[in-house]
OpenMM code with the backbone's topology and positions (N, CA, C; nanometers):
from openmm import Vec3, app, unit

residues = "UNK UNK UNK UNK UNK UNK UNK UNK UNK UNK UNK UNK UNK UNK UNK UNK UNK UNK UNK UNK UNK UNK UNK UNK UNK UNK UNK UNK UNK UNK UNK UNK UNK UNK UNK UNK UNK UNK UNK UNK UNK UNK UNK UNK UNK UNK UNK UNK UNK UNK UNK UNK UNK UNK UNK UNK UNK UNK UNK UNK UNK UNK UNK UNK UNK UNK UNK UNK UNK UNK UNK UNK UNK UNK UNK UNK UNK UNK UNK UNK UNK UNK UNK UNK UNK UNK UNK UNK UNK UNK UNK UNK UNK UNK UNK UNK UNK UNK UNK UNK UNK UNK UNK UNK UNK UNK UNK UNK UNK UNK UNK UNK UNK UNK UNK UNK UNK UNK UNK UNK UNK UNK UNK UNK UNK UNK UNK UNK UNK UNK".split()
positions = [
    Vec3(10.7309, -2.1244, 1.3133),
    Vec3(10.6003, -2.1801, 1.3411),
    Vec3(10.5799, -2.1911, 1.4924),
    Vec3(10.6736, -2.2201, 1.5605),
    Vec3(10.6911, -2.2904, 1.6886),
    Vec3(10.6674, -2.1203, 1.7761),
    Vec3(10.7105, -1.9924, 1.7271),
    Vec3(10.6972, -1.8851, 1.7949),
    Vec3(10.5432, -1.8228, 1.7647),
    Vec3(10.4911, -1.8596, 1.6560),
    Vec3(10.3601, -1.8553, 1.5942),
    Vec3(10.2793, -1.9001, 1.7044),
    Vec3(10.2813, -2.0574, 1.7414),
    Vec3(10.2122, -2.1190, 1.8665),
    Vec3(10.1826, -2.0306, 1.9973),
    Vec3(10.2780, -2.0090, 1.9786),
    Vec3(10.3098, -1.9562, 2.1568),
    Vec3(10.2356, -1.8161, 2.1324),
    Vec3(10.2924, -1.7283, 2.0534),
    Vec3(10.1633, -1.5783, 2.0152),
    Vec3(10.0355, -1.6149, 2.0236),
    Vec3(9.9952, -1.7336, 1.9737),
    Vec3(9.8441, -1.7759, 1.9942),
    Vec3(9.8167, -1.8352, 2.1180),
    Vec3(9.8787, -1.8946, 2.2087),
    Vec3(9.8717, -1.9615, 2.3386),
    Vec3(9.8817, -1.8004, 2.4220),
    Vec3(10.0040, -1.8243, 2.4062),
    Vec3(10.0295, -1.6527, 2.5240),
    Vec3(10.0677, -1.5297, 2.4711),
    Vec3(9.9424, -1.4525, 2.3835),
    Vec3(10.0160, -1.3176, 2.3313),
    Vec3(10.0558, -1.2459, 2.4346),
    Vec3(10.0363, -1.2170, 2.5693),
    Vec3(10.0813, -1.1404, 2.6386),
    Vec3(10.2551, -1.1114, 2.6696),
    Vec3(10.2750, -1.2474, 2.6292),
    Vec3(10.4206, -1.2854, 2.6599),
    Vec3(10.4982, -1.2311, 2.5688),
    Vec3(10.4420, -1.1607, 2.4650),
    Vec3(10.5022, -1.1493, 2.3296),
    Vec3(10.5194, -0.9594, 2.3222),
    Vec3(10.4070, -0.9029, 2.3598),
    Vec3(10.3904, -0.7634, 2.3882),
    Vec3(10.5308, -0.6609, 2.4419),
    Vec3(10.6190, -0.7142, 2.5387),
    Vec3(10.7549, -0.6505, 2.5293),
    Vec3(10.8161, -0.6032, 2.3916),
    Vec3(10.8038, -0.7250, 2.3207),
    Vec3(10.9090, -0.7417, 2.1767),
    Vec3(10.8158, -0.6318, 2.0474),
    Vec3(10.6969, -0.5934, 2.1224),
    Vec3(10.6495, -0.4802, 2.0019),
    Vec3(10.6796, -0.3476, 2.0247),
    Vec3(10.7539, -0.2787, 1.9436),
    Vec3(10.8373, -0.1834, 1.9813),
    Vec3(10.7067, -0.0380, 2.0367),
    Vec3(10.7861, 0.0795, 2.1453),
    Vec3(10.6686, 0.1158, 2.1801),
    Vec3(10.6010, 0.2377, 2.0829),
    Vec3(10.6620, 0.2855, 1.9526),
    Vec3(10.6119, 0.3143, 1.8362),
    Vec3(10.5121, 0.2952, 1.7511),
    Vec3(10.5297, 0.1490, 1.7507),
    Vec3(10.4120, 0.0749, 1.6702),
    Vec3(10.2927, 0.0142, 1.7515),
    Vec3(10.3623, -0.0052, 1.9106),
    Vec3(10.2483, -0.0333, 1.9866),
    Vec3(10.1259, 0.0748, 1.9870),
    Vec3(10.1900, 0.1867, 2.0299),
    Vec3(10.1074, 0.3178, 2.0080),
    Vec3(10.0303, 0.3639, 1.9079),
    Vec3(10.0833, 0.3352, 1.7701),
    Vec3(10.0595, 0.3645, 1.6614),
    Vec3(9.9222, 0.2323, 1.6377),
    Vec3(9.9362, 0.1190, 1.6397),
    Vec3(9.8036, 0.0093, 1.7058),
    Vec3(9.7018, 0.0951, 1.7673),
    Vec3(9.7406, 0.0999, 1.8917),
    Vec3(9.6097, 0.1616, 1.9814),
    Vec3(9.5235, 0.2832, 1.9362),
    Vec3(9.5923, 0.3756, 1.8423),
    Vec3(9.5638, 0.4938, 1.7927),
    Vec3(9.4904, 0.4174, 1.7097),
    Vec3(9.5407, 0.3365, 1.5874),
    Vec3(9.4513, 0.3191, 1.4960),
    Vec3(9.2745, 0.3355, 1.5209),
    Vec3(9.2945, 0.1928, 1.6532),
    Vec3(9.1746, 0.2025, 1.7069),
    Vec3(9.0643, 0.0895, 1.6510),
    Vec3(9.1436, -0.0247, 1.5420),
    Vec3(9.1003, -0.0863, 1.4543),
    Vec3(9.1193, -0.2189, 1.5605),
    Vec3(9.2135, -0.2603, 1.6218),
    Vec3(9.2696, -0.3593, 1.6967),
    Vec3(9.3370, -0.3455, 1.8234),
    Vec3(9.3765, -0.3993, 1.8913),
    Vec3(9.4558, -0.4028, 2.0081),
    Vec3(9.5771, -0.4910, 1.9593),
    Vec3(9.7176, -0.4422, 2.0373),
    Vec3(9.7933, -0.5120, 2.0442),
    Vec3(9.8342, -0.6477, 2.0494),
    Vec3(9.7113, -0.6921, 2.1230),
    Vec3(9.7129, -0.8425, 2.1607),
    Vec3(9.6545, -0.9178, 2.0188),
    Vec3(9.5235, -0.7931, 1.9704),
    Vec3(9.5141, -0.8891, 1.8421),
    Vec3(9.5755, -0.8891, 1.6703),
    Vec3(9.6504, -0.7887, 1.7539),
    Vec3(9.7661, -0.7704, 1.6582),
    Vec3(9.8789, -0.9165, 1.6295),
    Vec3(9.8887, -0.9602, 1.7693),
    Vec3(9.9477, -1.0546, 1.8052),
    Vec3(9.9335, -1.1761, 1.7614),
    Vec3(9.8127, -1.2253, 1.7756),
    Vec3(9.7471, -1.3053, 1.7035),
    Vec3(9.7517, -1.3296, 1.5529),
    Vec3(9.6921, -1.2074, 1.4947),
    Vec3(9.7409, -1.2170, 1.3411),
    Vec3(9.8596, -1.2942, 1.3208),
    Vec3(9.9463, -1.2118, 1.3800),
    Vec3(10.0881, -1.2356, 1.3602),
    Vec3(10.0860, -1.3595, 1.3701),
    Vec3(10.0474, -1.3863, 1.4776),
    Vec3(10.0769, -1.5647, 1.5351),
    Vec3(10.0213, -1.6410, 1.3949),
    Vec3(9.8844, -1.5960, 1.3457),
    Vec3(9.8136, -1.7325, 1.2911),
    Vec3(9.9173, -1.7169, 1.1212),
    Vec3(9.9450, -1.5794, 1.0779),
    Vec3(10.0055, -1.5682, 0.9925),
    Vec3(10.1743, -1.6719, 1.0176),
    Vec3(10.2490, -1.6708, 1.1090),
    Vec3(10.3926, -1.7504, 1.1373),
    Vec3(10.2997, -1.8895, 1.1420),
    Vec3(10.2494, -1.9277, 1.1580),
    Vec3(10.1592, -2.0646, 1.1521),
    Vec3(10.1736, -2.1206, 1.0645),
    Vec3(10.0590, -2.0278, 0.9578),
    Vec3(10.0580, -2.0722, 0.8065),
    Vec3(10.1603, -2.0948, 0.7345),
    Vec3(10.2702, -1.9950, 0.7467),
    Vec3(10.3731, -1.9888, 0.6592),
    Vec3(10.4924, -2.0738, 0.7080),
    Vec3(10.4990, -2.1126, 0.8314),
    Vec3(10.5415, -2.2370, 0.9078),
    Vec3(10.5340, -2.3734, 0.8533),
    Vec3(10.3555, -2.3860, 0.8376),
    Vec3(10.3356, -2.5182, 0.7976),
    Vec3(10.3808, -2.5550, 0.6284),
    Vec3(10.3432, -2.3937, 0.6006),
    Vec3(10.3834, -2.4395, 0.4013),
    Vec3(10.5033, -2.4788, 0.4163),
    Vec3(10.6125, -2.4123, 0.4795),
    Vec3(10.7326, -2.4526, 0.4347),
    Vec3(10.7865, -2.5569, 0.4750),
    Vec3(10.7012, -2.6257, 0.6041),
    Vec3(10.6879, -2.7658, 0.6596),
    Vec3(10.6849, -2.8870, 0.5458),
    Vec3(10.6104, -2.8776, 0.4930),
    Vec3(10.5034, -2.9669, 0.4133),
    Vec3(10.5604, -2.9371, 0.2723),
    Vec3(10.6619, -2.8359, 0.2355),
    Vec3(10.6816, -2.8085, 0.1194),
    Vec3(10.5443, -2.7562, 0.0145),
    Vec3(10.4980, -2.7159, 0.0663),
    Vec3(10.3050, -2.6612, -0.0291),
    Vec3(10.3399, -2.5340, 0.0045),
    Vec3(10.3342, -2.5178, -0.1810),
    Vec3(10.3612, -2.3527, -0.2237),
    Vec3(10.4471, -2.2807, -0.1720),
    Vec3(10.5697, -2.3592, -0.2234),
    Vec3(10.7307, -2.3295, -0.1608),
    Vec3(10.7870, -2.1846, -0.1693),
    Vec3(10.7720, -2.1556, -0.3350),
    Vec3(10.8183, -1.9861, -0.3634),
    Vec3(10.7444, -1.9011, -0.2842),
    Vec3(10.5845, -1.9162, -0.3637),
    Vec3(10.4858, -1.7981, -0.2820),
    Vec3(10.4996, -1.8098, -0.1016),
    Vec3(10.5349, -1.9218, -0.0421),
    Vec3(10.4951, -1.9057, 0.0827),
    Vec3(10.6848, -1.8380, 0.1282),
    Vec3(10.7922, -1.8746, 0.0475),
    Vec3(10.9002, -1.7534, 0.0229),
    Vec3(10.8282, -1.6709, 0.0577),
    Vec3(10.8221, -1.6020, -0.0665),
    Vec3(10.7174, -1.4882, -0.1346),
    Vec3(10.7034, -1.3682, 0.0189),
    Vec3(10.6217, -1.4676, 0.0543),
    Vec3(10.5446, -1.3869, 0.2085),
    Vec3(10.5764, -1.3500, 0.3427),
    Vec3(10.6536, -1.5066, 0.3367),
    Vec3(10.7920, -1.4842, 0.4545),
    Vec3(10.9020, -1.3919, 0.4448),
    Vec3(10.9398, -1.3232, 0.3239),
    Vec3(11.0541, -1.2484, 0.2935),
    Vec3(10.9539, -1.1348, 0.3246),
    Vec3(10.8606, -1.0674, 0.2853),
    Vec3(10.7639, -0.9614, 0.3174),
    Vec3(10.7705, -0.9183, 0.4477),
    Vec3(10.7247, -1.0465, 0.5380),
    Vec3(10.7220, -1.0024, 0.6615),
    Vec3(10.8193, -1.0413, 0.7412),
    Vec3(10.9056, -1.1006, 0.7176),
    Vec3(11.0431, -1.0600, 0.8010),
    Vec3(11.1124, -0.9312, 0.7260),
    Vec3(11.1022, -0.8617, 0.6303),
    Vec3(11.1428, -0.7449, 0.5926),
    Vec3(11.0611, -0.6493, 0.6861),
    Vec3(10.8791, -0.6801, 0.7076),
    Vec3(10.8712, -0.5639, 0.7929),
    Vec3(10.8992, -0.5788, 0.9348),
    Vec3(10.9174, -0.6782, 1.0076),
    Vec3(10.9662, -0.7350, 1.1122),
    Vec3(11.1114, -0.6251, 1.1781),
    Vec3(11.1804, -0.6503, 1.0534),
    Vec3(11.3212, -0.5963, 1.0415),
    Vec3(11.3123, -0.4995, 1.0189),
    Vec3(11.2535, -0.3508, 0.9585),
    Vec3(11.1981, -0.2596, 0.9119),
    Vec3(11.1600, -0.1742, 1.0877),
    Vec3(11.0903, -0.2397, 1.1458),
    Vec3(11.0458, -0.1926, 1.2887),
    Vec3(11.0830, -0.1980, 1.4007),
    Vec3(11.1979, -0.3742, 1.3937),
    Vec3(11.2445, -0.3718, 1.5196),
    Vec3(11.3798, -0.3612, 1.4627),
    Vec3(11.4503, -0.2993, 1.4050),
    Vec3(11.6165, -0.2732, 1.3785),
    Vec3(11.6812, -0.3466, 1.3787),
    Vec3(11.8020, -0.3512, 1.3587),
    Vec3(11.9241, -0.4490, 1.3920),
    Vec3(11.9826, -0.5487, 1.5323),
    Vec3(11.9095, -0.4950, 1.6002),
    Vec3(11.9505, -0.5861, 1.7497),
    Vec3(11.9387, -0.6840, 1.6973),
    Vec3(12.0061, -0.8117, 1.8735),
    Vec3(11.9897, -0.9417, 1.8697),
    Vec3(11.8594, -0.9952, 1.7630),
    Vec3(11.7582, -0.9789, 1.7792),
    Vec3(11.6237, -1.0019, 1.6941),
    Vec3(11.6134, -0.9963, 1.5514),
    Vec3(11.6615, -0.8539, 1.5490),
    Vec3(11.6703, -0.8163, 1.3883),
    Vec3(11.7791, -0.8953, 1.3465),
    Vec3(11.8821, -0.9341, 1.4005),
    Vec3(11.9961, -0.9988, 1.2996),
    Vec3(11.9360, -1.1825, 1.2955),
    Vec3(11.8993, -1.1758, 1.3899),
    Vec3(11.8471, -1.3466, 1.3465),
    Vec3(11.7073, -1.3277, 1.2168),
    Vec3(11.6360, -1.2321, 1.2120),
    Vec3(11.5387, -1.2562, 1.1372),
    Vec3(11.6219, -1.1818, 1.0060),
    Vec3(11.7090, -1.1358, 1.0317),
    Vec3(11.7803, -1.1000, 0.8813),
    Vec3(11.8138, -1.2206, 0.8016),
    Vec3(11.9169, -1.3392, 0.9120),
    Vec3(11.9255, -1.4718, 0.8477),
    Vec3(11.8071, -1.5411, 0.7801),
    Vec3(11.6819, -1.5329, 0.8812),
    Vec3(11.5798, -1.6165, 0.8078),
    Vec3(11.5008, -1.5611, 0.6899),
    Vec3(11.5582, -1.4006, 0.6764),
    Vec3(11.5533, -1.3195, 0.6033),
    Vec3(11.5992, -1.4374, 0.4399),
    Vec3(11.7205, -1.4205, 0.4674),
    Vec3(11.8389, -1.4717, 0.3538),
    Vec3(11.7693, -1.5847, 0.3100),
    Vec3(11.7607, -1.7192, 0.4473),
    Vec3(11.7357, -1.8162, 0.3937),
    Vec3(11.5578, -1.8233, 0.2656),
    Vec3(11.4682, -1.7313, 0.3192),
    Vec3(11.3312, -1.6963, 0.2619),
    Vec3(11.3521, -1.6803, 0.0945),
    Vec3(11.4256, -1.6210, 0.0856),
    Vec3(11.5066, -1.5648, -0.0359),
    Vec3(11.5775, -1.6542, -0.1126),
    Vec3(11.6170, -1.7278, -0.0540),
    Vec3(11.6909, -1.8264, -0.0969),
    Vec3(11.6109, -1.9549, -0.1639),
    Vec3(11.4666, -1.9743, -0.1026),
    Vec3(11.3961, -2.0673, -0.1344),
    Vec3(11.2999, -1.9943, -0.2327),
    Vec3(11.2973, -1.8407, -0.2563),
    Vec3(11.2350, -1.8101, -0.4043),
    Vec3(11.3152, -1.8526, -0.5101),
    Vec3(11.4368, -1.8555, -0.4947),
    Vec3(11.5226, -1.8953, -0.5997),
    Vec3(11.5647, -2.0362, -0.6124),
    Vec3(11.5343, -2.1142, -0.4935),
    Vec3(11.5876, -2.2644, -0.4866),
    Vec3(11.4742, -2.3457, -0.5724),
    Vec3(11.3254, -2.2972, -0.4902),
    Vec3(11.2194, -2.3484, -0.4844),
    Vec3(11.2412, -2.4739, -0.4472),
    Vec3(11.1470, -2.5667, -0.4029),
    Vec3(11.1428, -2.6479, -0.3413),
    Vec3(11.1646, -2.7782, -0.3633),
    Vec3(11.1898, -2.8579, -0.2916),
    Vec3(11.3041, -3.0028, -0.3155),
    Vec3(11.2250, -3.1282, -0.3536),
    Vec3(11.3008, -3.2362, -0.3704),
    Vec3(11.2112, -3.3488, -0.4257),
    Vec3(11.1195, -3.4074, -0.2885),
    Vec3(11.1555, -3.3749, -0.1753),
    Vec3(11.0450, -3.4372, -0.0874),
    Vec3(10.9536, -3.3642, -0.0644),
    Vec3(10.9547, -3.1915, -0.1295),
    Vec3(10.8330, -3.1535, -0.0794),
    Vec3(10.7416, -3.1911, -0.1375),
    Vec3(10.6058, -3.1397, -0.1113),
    Vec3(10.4589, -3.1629, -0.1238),
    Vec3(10.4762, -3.1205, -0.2631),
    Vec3(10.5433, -3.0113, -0.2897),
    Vec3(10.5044, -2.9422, -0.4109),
    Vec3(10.5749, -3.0124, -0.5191),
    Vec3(10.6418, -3.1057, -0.4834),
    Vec3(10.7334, -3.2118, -0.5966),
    Vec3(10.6302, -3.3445, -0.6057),
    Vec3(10.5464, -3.4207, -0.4804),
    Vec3(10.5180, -3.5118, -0.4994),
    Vec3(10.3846, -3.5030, -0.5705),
    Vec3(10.3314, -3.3691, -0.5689),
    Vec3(10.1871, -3.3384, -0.5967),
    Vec3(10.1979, -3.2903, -0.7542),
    Vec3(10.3316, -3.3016, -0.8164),
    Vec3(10.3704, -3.2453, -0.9443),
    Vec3(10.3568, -3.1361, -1.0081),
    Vec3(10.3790, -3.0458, -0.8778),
    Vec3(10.3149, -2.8815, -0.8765),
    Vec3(10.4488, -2.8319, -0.9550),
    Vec3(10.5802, -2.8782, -0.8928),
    Vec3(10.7077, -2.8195, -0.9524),
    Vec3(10.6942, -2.8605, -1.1150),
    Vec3(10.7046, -2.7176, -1.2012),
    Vec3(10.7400, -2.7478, -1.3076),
    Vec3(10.8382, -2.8050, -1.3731),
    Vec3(10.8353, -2.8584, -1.5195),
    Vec3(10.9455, -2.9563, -1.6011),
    Vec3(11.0954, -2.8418, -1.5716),
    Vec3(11.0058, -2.7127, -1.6054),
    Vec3(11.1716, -2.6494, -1.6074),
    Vec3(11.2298, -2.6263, -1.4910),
    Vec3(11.2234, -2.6635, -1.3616),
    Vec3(11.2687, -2.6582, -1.2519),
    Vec3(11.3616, -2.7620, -1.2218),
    Vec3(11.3304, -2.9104, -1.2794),
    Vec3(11.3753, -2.9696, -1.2850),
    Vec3(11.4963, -2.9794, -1.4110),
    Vec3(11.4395, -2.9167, -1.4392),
    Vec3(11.5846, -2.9131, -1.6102),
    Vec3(11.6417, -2.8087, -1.5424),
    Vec3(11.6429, -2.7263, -1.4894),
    Vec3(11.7654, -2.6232, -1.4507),
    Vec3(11.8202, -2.6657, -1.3979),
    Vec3(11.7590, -2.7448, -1.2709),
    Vec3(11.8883, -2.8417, -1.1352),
    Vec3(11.9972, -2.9744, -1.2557),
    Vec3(11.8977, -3.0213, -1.3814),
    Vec3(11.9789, -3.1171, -1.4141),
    Vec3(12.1384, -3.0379, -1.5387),
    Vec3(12.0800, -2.9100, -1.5470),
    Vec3(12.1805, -2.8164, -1.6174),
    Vec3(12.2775, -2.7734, -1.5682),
    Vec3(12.3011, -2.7686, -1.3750),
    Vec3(12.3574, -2.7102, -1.3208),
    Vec3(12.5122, -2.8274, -1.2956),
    Vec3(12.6356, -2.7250, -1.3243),
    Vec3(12.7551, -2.7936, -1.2901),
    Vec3(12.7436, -2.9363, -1.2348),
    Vec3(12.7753, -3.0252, -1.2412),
    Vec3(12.8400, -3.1693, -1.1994),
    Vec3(12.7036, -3.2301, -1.1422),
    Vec3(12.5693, -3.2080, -1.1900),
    Vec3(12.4508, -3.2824, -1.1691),
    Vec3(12.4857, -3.3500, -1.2755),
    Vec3(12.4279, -3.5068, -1.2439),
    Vec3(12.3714, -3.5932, -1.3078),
    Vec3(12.2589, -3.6518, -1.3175),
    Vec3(12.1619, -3.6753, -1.4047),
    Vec3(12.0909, -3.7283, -1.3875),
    Vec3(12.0609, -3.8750, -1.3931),
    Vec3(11.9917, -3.9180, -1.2995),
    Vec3(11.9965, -4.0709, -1.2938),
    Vec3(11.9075, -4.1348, -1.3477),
    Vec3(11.9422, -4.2853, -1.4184),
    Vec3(11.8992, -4.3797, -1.5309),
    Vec3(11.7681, -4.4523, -1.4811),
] * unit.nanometer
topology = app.Topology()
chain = topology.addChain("A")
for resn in residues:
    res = topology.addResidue(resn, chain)
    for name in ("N", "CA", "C"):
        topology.addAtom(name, app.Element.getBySymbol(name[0]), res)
């Protein structure tokens, strides 16, 4: 979220890190500029920042984050960059399958279904409490 900000404060600052393939491949389109390429990007890490902030729409906002750190990773390779967004890769993935916890939004708003909760109380050495 916090790199989201800053794309929207200073996309210029961000323009190195777009590889010069896809930068090119932007300008050709002819649909956008780089910078508001940037932006997207930014307001999109925002959104999907705050869901997973707030716990609101835990899987799907997964869902979207695994998408685009796959194409993230897809364009800028394995370097320093690519291996950290591989982790947040994992962890994205991890919360389609975790889904989301008793303090999120999506637990207090009673969005998480009964069977979400019966699987965690099925799982090895859970108990449930009286």
């Amino acid at each position: 979220m916090l790199f989201g900000i800053d794309k929207l404060r200073a996309p210029t600052n961000w323009v190195v890190y777009i590889p010069n393939e896809l930068g090119q491949w932007i300008q050709k389109s002819g649909h956008i500029s780089v910078i508001q390429f940037l932006w997207v990007q930014g307001v999109i890490e925002v959104i999907l920042g705050l869901q997973f902030f707030l716990g609101c729409l835990t899987r799907l906002s997964a869902v979207g984050c695994s998408a685009f750190l796959i194409g993230i990773i897809y364009v800028i390779g394995l370097d320093p960059i690519g291996i950290r967004d591989l982790g947040l890769l994992s962890c994205a993935i991890a919360l389609v399958f975790l889904g989301p916890g008793d303090w999120s939004l999506d637990a207090r708003l009673n969005l998480v279904s009964d069977a979400t909760s019966r699987q965690a109380d099925a799982l090895p050495g859970s108990q449930k409490e009286v």
